[in-house]
N, C-alpha and C positions, 0 to 999 in steps of 0.2 A: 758370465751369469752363473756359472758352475761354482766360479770362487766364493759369490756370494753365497747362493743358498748354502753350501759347506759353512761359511763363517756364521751364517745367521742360526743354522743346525747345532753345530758345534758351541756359539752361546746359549740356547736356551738347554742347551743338554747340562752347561756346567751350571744353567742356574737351576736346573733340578737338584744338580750336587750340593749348593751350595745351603737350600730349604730342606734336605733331606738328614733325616734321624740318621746320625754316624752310629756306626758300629765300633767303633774305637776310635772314640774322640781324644784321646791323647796323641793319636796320630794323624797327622794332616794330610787330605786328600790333594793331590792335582792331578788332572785330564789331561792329557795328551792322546791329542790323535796321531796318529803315524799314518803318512801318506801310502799309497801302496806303489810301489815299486818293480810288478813282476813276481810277488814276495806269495798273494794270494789268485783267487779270479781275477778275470781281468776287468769284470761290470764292479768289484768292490774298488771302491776312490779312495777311504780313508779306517781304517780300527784304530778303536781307543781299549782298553784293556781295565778292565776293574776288578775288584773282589767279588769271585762266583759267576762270573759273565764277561763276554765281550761284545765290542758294538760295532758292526760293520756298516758301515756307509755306503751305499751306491750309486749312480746314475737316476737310480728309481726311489727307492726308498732306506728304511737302514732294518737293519736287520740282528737278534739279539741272540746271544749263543750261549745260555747257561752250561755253566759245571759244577763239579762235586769238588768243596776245596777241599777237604778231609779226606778224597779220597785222591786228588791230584796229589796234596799235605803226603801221605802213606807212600804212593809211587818213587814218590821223592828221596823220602826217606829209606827205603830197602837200595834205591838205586844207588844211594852213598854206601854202601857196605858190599 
């Protein structure tokens, strides 16, 4: 039962992606969830990873985790020099 609600989650999330205003339509989106493996909690089942947020999946409900890309972008960049 778990498989399903995940797969039935997991499609209606990419058919949000799919009707949603791209931010850089010259480059093409795809979803992947990644299962969790020990990697995060243990109640999270699956994150998927997008531009400015990530999307965690749980037992219970999912859960959404904004960030700053501009300023994740800058972190980045000082830590190469």
């Amino acid at each position: 039962m778990k498989s399903f609600y995940f797969l039935v989650v997991a499609f209606l999330f990419g058919m949000l992606q799919v009707y949603a205003i791209p931010l850089k339509p010259s480059i093409k989106s795809t979803t992947r969830f990644i299962e969790n493996k020990q990697q995060w909690d243990r109640e999270v089942v699956a994150m998927a990873d997008f531009a400015g947020y990530r999307m965690y999946i749980t037992n219970n409900d999912w859960r959404i985790a904004f960030y700053d890309t501009k300023a994740v972008e800058t972190v980045h960049q000082l830590s190469d020099h």
